[in-house]
C-alpha positions in Angstrom: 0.0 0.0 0.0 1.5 2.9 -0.7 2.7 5.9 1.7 0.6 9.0 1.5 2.2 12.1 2.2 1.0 15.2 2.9 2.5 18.4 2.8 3.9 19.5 6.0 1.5 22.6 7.5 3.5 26.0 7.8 2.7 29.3 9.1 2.1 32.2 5.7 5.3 33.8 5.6 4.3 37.1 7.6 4.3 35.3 10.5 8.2 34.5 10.0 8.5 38.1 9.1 6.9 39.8 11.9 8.7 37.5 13.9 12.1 38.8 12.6 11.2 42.0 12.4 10.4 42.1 16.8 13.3 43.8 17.8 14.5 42.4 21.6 18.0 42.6 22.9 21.2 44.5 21.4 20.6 45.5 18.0 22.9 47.8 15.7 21.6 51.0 14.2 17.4 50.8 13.1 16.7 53.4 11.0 12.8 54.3 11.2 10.4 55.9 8.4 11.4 59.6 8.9 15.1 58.6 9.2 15.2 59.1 12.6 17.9 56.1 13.8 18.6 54.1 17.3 21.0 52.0 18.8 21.1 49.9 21.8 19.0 47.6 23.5 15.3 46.6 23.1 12.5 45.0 24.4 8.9 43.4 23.2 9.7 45.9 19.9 10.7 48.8 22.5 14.0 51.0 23.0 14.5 49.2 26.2 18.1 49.6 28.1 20.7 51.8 27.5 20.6 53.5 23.7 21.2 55.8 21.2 18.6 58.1 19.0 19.4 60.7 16.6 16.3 62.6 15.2 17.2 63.5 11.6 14.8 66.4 11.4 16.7 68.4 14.1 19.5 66.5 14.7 19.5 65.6 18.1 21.2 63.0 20.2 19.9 61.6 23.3 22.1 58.8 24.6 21.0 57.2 27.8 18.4 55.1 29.7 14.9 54.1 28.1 12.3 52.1 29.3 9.1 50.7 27.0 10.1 53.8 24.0 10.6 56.3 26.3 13.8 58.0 27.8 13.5 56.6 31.6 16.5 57.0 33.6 20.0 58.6 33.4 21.1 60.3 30.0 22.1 63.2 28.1 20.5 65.4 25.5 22.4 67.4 23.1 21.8 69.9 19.8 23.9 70.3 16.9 24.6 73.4 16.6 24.0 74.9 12.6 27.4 77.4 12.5 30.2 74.7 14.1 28.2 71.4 13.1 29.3 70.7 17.1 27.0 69.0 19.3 25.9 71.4 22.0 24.7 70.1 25.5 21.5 70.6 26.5 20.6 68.5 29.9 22.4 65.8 31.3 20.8 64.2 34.0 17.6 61.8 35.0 14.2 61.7 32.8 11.1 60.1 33.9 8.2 59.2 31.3 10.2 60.6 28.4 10.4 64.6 30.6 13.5 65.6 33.1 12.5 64.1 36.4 14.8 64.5 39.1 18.3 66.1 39.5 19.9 67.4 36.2 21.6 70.2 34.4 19.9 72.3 31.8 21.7 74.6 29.5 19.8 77.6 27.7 20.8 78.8 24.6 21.6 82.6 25.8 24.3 81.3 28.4 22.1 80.5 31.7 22.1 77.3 32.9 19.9 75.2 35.7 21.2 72.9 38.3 18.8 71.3 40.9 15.4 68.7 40.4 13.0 69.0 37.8 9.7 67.7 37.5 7.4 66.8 34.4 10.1 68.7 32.4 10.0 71.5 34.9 12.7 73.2 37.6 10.4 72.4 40.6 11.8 71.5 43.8 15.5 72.7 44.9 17.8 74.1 42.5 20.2 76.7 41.8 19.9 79.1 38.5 22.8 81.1 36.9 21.5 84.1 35.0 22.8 85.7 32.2 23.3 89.2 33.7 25.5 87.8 36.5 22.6 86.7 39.2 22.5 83.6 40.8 19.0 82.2 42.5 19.2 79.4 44.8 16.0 78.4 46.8 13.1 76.5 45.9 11.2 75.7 42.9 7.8 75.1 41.4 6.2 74.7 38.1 9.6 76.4 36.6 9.8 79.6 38.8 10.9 80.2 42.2 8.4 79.7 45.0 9.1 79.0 48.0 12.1 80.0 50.0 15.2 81.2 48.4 18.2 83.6 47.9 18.6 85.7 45.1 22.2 87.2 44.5 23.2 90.3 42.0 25.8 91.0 40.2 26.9 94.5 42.7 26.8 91.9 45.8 23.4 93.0 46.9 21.5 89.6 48.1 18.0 89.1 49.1 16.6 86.1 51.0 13.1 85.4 52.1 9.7 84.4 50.4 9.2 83.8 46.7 5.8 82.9 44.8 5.4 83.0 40.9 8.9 83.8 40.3 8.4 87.4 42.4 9.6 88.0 45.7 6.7 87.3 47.9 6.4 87.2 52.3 8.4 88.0 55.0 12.1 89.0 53.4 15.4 90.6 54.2 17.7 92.5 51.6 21.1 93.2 52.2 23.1 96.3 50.8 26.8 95.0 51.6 28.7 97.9 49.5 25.9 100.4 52.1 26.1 98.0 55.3 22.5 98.1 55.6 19.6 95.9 55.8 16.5 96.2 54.9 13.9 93.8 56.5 10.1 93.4 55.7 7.1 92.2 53.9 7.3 91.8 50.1 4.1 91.5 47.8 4.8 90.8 44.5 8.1 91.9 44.3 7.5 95.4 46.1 7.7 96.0 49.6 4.9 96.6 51.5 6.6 97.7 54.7 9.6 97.3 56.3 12.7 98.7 58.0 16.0 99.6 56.7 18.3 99.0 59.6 22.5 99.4 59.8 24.6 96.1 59.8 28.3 96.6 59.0 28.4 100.5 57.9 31.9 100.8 59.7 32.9 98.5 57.2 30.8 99.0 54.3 33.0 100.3 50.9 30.7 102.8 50.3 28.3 103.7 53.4 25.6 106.3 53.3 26.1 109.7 54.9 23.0 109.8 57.3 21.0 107.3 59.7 17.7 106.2 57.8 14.9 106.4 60.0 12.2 103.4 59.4 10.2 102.8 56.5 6.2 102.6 56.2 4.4 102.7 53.2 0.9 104.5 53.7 -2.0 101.6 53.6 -5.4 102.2 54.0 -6.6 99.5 52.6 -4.8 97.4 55.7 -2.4 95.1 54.0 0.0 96.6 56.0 -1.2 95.4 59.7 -1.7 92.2 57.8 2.1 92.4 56.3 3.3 93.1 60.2 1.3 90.3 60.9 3.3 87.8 58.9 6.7 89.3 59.7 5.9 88.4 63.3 4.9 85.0 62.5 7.7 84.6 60.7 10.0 85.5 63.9 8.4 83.3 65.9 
């Protein structure tokens, strides 16, 4: 009797393609649609490890952490820059979700750079600023601008530390003239004072001191914000 034989079942050939074509593990450079290109590790068809991607359109280079397609981790973004054809650095420092989360260092393209936590993509938390005019903030953070507590330093040497909200001086506050040896210690509303008094510190020593004794300074208030200002300063002193 003869053998009947049948042909062996296989799978249409897609199936062997898409099976190739799931990227998992180390793989050398995959170049996408757009020409954007990656290196490094993947996982379930993911940038998954520690990797390379260079976006052709602007071309940028993050090289650093990912997790499921999306920087995660420790890495560093740069720019190239269009006059040297140099890769510029932007941020180095931890991402979360694809957005700067955590401690990093951003720098801006006019010179000022950002060191200190970041959230969503955002300076919130504790950080220290260097401004392009000389100025240095140090204090806290929120929602990219200073809120909270912090210390703002000029260029002349003048300082003032104390309350912050929306990136204004805001609360009980104390501003220091070193060059005048005076102080001047009060309640700031959106970056004006409200009331205050302008006391000496260190005028024997002072490089430049004033000629006369300042007597204390009150800003006329009949609306009351000023009992309310007091108010504060005392709480703050207790």
């Amino acid at each position: 009797m003869p053998v009947i034989k049948y042909p062996r079942v296989r799978d249409p050939l897609f199936y062997e393609w898409d099976r190739k074509a799931q990227k998992c593990g180390l793989r050398h450079t995959v170049y996408a649609v757009n020409g954007d290109q990656y290196t490094g590790e993947w996982l379930d068809n993911l940038k998954h490890g520690k990797g390379t991607q260079i976006w052709k359109s602007t071309g940028a280079i993050y090289s650093g952490d990912w997790k499921f397609g999306k920087r995660d981790g420790y890495g560093s973004y740069s720019i190239l820059d269009p006059v040297t054809k140099e890769y510029k650095r932007v941020y180095t420092g931890w991402w979360e979700n694809d957005r700067r989360g955590g401690r990093g260092m951003f720098f801006y393209p006019n010179g000022e750079h950002y060191e200190g936590e970041w959230s969503n993509g955002l300076r919130s938390g504790w950080g220290k600023m260097h401004y392009k005019d000389g100025s240095i903030y140090e204090g806290q953070w929120l929602t990219d601008q200073p809120n909270g507590r912090g210390m703002l330093r000029l260029p002349n040497g003048n300082r003032y530390e104390g309350g912050w909200k929306d990136g204004k001086k805001h609360g009980p506050g104390k501003y220091f003239y070193p060059d005048k040896g005076q102080l001047l210690e009060g309640i700031w509303v959106a970056d004006i004072p409200k009331c205050g008094v302008l006391v000496d510190f260190d005028r024997d020593n002072a490089s430049a001191p004033t000629q006369f004794p300042l007597p204390e300074i009150e800003l006329h208030d009949p609306a009351g914000v000023l009992a309310e200002a007091r108010a504060m300063l005392d709480d703050s002193h207790n």
